[in-house]
VOGU-3710 file (C-alpha; in Angstrom, 3 decimals, decimal comma):
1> xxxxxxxxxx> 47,204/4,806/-21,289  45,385/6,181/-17,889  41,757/6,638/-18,547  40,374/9,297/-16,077  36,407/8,176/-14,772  34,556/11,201/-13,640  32,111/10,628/-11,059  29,901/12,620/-9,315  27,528/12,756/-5,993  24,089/12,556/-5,348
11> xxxxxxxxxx> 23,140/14,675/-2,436  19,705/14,200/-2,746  17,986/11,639/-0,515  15,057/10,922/-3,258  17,620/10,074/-5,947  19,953/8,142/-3,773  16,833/6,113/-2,840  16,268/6,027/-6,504  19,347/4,955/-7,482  19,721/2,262/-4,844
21> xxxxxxxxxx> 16,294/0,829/-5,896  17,664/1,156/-9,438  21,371/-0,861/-8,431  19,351/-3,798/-6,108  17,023/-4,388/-9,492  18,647/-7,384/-11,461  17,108/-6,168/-14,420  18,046/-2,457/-14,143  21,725/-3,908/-14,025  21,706/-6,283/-16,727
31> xxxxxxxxxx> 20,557/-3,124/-18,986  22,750/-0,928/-18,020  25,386/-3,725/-18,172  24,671/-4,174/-21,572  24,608/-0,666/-22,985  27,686/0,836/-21,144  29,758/0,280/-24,605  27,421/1,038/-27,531  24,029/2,370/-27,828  21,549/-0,751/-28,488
41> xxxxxxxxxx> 17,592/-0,959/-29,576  15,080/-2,846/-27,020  15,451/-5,700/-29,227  19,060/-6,022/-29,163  18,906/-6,238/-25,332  16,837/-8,444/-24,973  18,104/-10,973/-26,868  21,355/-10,526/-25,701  20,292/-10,566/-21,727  17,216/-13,126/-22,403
51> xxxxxxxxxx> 14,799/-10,205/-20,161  11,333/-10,305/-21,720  10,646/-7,314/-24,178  7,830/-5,644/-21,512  10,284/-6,058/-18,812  12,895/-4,133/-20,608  10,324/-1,394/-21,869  9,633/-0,996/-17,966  13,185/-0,748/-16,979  14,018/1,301/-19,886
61> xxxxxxxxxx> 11,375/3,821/-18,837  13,002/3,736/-15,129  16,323/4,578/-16,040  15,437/7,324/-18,463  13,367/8,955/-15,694  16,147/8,893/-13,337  18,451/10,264/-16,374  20,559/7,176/-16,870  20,204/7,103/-20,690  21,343/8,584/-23,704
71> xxxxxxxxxx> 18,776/7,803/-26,195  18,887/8,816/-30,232  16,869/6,975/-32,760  17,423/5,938/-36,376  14,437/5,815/-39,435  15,188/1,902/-40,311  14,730/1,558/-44,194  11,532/0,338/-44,008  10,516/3,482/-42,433  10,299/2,556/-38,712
81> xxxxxxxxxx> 11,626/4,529/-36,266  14,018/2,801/-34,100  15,226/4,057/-30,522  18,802/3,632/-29,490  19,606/3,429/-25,543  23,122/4,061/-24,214  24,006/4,538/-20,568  25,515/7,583/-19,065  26,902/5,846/-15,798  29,923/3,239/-15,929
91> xxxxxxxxxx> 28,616/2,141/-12,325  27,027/3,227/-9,345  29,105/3,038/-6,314  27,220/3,072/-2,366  29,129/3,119/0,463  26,978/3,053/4,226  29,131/4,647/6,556  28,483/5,360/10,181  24,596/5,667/9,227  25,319/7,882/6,404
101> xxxxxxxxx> 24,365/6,462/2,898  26,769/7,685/-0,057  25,804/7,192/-3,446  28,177/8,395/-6,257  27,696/8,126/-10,244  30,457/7,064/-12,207  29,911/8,270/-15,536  30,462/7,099/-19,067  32,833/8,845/-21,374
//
């Protein structure tokens, strides 16, 4: 079965900056790596990619500004509220070409 992966352009030179900053962070990727299949809780990622909490808060907080995140939240049964994060891209491709910078989302179904 042929999965099709819709992708889409950044024109604008702020975001592709953004995004660029975003793809050379280690950190940035190993979050995004981590929540491309299920949503997970700040927790969860950290233990699983071994960043320290604050560091993921920080990173968290970068890729929702720049819209990379799907977040929803839960009421745990103690009462806590409990955020979810889930990325929207599958990967972020960048291609330099003849001094032209291309930067192209490819999302997450």
């Amino acid at each position: 079965m042929q999965t099709l992966q819709h992708a889409f352009r950044i024109e604008e030179i702020e975001k592709k900056d953004s995004l660029l900053e975003i793809l050379s962070d280690k950190y940035c990727r190993a979050i995004i790596e981590s929540i491309t299949c299920q949503p997970k809780s700040v927790m969860e990622i950290t233990a699983e990619t071994k960043i320290p909490i604050s560091t993921v808060y920080r990173r968290i907080q970068i890729l929702h500004d720049n819209k990379l995140l799907k977040t929803s939240g839960i009421i745990t049964d103690d009462g806590k509220k409990l955020f979810l994060y889930k990325s929207k891209v599958k990967g972020i491709q960048s291609v330099f070409n003849d001094g032209k910078t291309e930067v192209e989302l490819i999302l997450n179904n």
